[in-house]
C-alpha positions in Angstrom: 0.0 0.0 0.0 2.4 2.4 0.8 4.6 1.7 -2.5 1.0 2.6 -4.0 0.7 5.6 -2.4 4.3 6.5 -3.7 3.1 7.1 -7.1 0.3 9.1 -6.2 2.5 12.3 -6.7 3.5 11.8 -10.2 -0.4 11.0 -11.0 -1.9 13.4 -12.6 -6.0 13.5 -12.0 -8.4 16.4 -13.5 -11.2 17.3 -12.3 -14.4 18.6 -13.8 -17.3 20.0 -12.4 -19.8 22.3 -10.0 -17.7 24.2 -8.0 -18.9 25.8 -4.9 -18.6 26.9 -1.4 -19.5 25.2 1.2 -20.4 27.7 4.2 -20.6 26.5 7.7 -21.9 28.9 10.6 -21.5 27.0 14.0 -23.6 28.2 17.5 -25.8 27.2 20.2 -29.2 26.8 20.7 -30.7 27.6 23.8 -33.9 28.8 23.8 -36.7 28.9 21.1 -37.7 31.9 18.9 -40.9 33.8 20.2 -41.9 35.2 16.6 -42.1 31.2 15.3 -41.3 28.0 17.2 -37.7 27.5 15.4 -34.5 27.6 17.4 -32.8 30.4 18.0 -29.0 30.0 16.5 -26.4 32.3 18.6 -23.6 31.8 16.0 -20.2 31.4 17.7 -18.4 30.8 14.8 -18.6 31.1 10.5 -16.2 28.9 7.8 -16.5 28.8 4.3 -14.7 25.7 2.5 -14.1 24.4 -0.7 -17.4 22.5 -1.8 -18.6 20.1 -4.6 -15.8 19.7 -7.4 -13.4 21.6 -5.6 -13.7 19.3 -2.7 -13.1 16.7 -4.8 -10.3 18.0 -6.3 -9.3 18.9 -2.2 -9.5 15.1 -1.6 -7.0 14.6 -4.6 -4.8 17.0 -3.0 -4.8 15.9 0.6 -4.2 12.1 -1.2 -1.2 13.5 -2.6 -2.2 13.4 -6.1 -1.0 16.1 -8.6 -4.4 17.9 -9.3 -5.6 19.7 -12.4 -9.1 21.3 -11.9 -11.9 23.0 -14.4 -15.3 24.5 -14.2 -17.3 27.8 -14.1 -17.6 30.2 -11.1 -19.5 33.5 -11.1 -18.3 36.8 -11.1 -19.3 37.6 -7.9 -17.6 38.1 -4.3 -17.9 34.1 -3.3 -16.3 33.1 -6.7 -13.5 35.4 -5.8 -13.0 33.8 -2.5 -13.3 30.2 -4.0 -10.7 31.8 -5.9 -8.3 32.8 -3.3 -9.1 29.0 -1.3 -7.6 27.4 -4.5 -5.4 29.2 -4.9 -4.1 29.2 -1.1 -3.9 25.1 -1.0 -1.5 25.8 -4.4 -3.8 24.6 -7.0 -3.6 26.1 -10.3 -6.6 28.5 -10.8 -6.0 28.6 -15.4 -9.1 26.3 -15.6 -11.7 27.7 -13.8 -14.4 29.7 -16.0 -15.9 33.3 -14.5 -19.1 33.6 -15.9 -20.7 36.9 -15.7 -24.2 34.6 -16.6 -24.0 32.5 -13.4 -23.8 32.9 -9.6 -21.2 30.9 -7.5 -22.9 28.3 -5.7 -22.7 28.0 -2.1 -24.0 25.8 0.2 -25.0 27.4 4.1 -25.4 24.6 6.6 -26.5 25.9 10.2 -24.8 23.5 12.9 -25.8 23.5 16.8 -24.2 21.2 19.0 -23.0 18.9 16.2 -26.6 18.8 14.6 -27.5 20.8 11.2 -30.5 22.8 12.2 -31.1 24.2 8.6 -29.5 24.7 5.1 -29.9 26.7 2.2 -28.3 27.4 -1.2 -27.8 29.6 -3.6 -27.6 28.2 -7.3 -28.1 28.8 -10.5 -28.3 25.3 -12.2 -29.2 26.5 -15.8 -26.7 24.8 -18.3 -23.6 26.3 -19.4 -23.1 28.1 -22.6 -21.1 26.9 -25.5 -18.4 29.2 -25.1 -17.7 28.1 -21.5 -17.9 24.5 -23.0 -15.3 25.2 -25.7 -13.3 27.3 -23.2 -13.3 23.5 -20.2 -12.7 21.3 -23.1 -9.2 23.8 -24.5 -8.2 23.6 -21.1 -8.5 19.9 -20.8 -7.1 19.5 -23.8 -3.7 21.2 -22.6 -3.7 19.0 -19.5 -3.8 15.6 -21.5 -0.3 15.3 -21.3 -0.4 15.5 -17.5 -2.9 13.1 -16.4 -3.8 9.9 -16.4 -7.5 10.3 -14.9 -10.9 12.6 -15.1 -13.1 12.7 -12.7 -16.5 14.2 -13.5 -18.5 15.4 -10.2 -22.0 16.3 -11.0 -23.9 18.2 -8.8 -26.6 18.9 -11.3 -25.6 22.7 -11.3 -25.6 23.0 -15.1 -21.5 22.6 -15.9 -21.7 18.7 -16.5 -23.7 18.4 -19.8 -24.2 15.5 -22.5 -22.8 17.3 -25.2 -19.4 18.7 -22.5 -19.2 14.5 -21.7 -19.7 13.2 -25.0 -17.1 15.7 -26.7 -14.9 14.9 -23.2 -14.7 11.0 -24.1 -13.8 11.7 -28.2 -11.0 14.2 -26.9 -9.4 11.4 -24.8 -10.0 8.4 -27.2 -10.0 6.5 -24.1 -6.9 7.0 -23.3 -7.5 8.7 -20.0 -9.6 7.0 -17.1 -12.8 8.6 -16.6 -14.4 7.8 -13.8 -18.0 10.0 -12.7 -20.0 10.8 -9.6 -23.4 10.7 -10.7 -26.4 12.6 -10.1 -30.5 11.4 -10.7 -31.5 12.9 -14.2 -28.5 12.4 -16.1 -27.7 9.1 -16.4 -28.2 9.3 -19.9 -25.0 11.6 -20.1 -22.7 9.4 -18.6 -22.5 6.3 -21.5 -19.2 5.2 -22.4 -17.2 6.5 -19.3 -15.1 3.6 -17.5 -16.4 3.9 -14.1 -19.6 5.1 -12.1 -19.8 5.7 -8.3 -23.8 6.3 -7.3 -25.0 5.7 -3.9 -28.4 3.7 -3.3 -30.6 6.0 -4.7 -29.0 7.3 -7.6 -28.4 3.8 -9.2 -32.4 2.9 -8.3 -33.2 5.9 -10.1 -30.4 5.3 -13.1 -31.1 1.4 -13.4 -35.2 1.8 -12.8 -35.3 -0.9 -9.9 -36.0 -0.4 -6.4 -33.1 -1.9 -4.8 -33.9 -3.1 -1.4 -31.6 -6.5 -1.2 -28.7 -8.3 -2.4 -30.8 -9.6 -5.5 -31.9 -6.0 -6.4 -28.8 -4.5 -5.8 -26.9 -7.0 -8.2 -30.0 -6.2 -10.9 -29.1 -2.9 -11.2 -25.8 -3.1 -11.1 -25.7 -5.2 -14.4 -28.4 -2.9 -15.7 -26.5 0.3 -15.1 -23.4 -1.8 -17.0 -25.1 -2.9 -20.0 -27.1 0.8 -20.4 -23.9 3.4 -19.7 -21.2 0.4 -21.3 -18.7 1.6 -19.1 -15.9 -0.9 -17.3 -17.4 -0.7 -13.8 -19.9 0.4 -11.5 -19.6 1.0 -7.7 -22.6 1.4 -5.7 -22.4 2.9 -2.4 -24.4 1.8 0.4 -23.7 3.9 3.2 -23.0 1.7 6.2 -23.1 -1.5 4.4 -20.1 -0.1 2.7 -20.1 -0.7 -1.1 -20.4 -3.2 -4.4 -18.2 -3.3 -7.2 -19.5 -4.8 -10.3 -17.0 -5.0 -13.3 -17.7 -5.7 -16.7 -16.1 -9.0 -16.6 -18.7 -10.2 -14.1 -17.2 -10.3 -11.0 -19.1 -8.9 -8.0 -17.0 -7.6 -5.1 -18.7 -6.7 -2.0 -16.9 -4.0 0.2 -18.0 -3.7 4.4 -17.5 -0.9 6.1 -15.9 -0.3 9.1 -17.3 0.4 12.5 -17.3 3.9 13.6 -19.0 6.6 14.7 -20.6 9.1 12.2 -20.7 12.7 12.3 -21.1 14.3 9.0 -21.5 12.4 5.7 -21.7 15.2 3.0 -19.1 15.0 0.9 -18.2 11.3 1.6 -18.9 10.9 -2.0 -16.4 13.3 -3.1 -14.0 11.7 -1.2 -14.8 8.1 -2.5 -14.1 8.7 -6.2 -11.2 11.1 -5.4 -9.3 8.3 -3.7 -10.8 5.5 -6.0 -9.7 7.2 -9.2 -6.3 8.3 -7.5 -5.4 4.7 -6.7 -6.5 3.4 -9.6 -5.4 5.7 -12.1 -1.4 5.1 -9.8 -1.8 1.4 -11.0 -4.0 -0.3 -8.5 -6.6 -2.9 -9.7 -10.6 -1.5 -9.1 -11.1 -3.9 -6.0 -8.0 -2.2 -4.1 -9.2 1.3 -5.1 -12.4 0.5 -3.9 -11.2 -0.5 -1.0 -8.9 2.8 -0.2 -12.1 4.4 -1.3 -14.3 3.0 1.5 -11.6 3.5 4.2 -11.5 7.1 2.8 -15.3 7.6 3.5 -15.1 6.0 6.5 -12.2 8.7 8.1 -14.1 11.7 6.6 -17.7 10.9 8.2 -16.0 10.5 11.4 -15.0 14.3 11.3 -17.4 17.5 11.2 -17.8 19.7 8.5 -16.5 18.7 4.7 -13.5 16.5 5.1 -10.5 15.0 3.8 -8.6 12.4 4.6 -4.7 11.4 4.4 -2.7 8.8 3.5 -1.8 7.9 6.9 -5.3 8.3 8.1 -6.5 5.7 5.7 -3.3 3.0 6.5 -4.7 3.6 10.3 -8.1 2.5 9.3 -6.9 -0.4 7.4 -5.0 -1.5 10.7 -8.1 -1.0 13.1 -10.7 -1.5 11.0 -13.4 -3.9 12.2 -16.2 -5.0 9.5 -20.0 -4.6 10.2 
């Protein structure tokens, strides 16, 4: 593992898609609001971190991987501080679009004594314009040479398109691993890219069967194979860990570890960072899969959107005790 994780810096991963911020304000709740019975947040503290594709890209980062990263912001005081949060970790800020058409998204989760009391966003999710398009796929063009995997995080925020993934996979002739954390609605995008990572829901929705056991779960999987043709599909199950079904047939099944839980938004981003970092290094899919899960499992164990490191995960592997 750890001669693995030695190639991580020389491999090259880019990533594509919704950037945004994700805002945390922190405080206590003691007593309820007289004007509507809500609780009354007395904010202690406010953070603003690097959310959706940027977080992914983060994960990359705090992996060790060598990180190239595209996708539009607005131009607008949160895209400027996404910006300047890139930019501080020492990732190269050339790709990222300013669109005077769109808004930066950010995310505002209210948290009292560890539990979210409330969030809201601010989004626009209308698709991006062809010249944005043109100006992700330039920039991924000049990267080619770099990398050695995509990764395609769709939030449903209007970046990730048919016609930006369709054009994506003729650019790279499939000479590039491109591996894509899906969203419900546009399954339909994603045929022809090696890898898939949705959770429970998501492949339901993608593979039309409500999976609610092992026979389900192994329906859909081969569904969601035959319809996108892509090498692999990983479907995340929360704490039941995760399945890996390859083309060739094989079925892996992944458990989790036991632990205690306090966040799990951006656990996702976090699986198919590591996953596509360790594969894309040289590891086989049912190795990746399983620095993926022990990934997961460090970041839900810590508040607010997480990484995890290389160490961290070699500690899980050593303690780790299956559900």
């Amino acid at each position: 593992m750890k001669n693995l994780f030695k190639k991580f810096s020389k491999t090259g991963i880019l990533v594509i898609g919704d950037l945004m911020i994700d805002q945390y304000i922190w405080g206590k709740v003691r007593r309820i609001s007289p004007e509507a019975p809500v609780p009354v947040v007395e904010v202690t503290e406010e953070e603003m971190l690097l959310g959706g594709a940027a977080n992914v890209a983060n994960n990359v980062l705090s992996l060790g991987g060598k990180v190239f990263i595209t996708g539009a912001i607005g131009m607008d005081d949160k895209g400027k501080i996404l910006i300047n949060k890139l930019e501080e970790k020492g990732f190269g800020t050339d790709g990222i679009i300013m669109d005077e058409n769109r808004s930066t998204t950010v995310k505002t989760r209210v948290i009292a004594h560890n539990q979210q009391v409330v969030r809201f966003d601010r989004e626009v999710k209308s698709d991006i314009g062809k010249s944005t398009v043109s100006s992700i796929l330039d920039y991924v063009r000049s990267s080619l040479h770099e990398i050695k995997g995509i990764i395609i995080s769709d939030y449903c925020k209007g970046l990730i398109t048919k016609t930006l993934i369709k054009k994506l996979i003729e650019l790279t002739e499939s000479k590039v691993f491109i591996a894509v954390d899906p969203k419900t609605g546009h399954f339909d995008y994603y045929k022809g890219v090696d890898l898939i990572t949705p959770n429970i829901g998501e492949a339901s929705f993608g593979a039309g069967i409500d999976i609610k056991d092992d026979e389900t779960l192994a329906a859909a999987g081969e569904i969601l194979l035959k319809k996108l043709q892509c090498k692999a599909v990983i479907i995340t199950r929360g704490d039941e860990g995760m399945t890996l079904f390859e083309k060739n047939g094989h079925i892996t099944s992944i458990p989790t570890c036991a632990r205690e839980v306090y966040e799990v938004s951006g656990a996702g981003d976090t699986v198919i960072a590591a996953l596509t970092l360790s594969h894309s290094a040289g590891a086989e899919l049912k190795e990746a899969a399983d620095i993926a899960n022990h990934a997961a499992g460090v970041v839900v164990g810590k508040l607010g959107t997480a990484v995890a490191t290389q160490q961290e995960i070699l500690k899980s592997m050593k303690e780790c005790k299956p559900l």
